[in-house]
LUMRO-814496 format. One line per 10 residues: number of its first residue (from 1); for each residue x, y, z of N, C-alpha, C. Coordinates in Angstrom, 1 decimal. Layout:
N
NUM) X,Y,Z,X,Y,Z,X,Y,Z  ...
! end
This chain:
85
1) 136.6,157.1,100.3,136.3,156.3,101.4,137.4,156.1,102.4  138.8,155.9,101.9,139.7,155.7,102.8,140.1,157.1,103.9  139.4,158.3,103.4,140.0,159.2,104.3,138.7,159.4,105.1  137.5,159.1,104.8,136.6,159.1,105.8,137.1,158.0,106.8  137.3,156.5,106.4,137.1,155.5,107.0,138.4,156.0,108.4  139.7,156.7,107.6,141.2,156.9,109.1,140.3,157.9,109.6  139.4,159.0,109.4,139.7,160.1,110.2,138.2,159.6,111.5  137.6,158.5,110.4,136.3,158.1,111.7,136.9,156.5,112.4  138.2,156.5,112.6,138.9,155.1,113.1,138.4,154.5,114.2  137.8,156.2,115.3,137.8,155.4,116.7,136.1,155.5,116.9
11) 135.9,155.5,116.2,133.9,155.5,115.8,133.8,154.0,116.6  132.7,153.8,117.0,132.2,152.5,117.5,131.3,151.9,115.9  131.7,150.7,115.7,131.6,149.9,114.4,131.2,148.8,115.0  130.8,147.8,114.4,130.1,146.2,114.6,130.7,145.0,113.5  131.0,144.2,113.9,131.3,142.8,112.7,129.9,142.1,112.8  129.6,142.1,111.8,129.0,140.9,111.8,129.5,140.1,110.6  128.8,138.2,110.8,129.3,137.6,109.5,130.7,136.8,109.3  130.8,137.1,110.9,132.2,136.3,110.8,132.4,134.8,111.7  132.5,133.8,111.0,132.1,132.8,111.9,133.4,131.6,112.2  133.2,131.0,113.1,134.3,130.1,113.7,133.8,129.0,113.2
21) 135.2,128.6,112.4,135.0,127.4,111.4,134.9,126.0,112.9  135.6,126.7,114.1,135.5,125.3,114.6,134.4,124.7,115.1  133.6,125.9,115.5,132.4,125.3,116.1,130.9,126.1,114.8  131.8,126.3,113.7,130.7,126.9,112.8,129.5,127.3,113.6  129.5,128.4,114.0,129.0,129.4,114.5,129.4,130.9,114.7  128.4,131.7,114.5,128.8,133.4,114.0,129.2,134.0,115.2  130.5,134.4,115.4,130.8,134.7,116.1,130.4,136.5,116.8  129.7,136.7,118.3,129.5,137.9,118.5,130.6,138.1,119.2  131.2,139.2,119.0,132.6,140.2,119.2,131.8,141.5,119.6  130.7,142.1,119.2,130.5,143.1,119.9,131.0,144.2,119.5
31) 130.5,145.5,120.0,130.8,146.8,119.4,132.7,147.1,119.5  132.9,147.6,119.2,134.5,147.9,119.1,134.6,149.3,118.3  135.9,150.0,118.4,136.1,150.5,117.2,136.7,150.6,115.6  136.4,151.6,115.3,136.3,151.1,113.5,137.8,150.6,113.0  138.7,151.0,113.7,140.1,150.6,113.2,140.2,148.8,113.9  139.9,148.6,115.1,140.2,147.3,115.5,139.1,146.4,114.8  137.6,146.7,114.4,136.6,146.1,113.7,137.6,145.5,112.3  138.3,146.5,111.5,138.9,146.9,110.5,140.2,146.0,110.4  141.2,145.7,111.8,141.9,144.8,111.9,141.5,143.7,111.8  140.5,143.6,112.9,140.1,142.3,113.2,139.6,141.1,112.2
41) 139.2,142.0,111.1,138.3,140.8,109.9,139.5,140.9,108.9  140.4,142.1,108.7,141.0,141.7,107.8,142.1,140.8,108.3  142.6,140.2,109.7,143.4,139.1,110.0,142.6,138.1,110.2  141.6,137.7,110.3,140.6,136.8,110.7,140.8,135.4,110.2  140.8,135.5,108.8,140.9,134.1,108.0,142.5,133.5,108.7  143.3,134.1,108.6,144.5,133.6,109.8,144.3,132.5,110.8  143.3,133.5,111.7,143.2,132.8,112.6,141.6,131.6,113.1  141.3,131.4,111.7,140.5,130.2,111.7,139.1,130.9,111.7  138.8,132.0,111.1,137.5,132.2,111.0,137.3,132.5,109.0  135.9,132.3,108.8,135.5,132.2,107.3,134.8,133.9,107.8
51) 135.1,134.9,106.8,135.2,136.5,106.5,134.3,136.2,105.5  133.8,135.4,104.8,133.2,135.6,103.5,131.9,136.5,103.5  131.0,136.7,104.8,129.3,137.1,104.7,130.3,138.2,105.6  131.5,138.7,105.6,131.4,139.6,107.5,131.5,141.2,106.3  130.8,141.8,107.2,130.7,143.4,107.3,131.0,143.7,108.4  131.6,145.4,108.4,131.8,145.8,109.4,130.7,147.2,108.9  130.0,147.6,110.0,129.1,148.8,110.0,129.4,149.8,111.3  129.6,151.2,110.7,130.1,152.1,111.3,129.5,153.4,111.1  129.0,154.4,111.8,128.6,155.9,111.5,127.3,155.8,111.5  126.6,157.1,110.9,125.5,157.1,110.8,124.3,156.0,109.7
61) 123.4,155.8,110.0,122.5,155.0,109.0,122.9,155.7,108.1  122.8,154.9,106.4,123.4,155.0,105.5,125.0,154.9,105.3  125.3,154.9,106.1,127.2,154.9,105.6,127.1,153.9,105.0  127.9,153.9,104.1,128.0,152.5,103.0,128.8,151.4,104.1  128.5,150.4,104.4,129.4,149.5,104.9,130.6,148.7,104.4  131.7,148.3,105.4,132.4,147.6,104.6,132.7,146.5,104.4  133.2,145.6,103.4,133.2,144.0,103.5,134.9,143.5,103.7  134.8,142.2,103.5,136.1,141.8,104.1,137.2,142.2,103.6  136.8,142.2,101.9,137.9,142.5,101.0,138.6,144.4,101.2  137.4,145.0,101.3,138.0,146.4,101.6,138.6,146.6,103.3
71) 138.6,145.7,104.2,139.1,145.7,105.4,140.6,145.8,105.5  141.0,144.2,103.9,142.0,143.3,104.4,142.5,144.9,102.7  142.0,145.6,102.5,143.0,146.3,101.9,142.9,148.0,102.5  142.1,148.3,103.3,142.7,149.3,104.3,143.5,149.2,105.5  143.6,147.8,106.1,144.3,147.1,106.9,146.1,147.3,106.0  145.9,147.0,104.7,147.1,146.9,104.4,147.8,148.1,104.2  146.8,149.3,103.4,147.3,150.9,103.2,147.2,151.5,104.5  146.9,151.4,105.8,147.1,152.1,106.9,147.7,151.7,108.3  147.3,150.1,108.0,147.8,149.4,108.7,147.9,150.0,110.5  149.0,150.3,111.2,148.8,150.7,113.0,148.1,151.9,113.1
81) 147.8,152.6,111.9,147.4,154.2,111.7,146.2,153.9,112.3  145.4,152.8,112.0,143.8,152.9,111.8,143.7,152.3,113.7  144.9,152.2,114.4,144.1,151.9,115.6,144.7,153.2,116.6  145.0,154.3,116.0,145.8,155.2,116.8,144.1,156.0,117.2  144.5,156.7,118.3,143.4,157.6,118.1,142.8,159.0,117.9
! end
């Protein structure tokens, strides 16, 4: 998964599931690509959002999607790789 996930980095991907604890509501972020989708949730809890329900969904129907925990550990093995293009 991790060499599909760098070599499809700049794929347009979606978050859902990630919500602002301040105004607890799910925050829409909107399409992006798969490395910034990929940053974005695995620094998220940082910056005051709850990751627990968030996926990010990328590629064709069926691609397995990802959850927070595999974000915040491709975030960590690829780290600026995944937003190059």
């Amino acid at each position: 998964m991790s060499t599909a996930v760098l070599a499809g980095r700049s794929a347009n991907a979606e978050k859902v599931g990630v919500v602002d604890l301040t105004n607890k509501a799910e925050v829409d972020i909107g399409i992006t690509s798969l490395g910034r989708a990929i940053q974005f949730v695995a620094n998220a809890s940082v910056l005051g959002y709850d990751i627990r329900g968030a996926m990010v969904f990328y590629g064709a129907p069926g691609t397995p999607s990802l959850r927070a925990r595999e974000c915040e550990r491709l975030w960590a093995q690829f780290g600026g790789a995944l937003l190059q293009p």
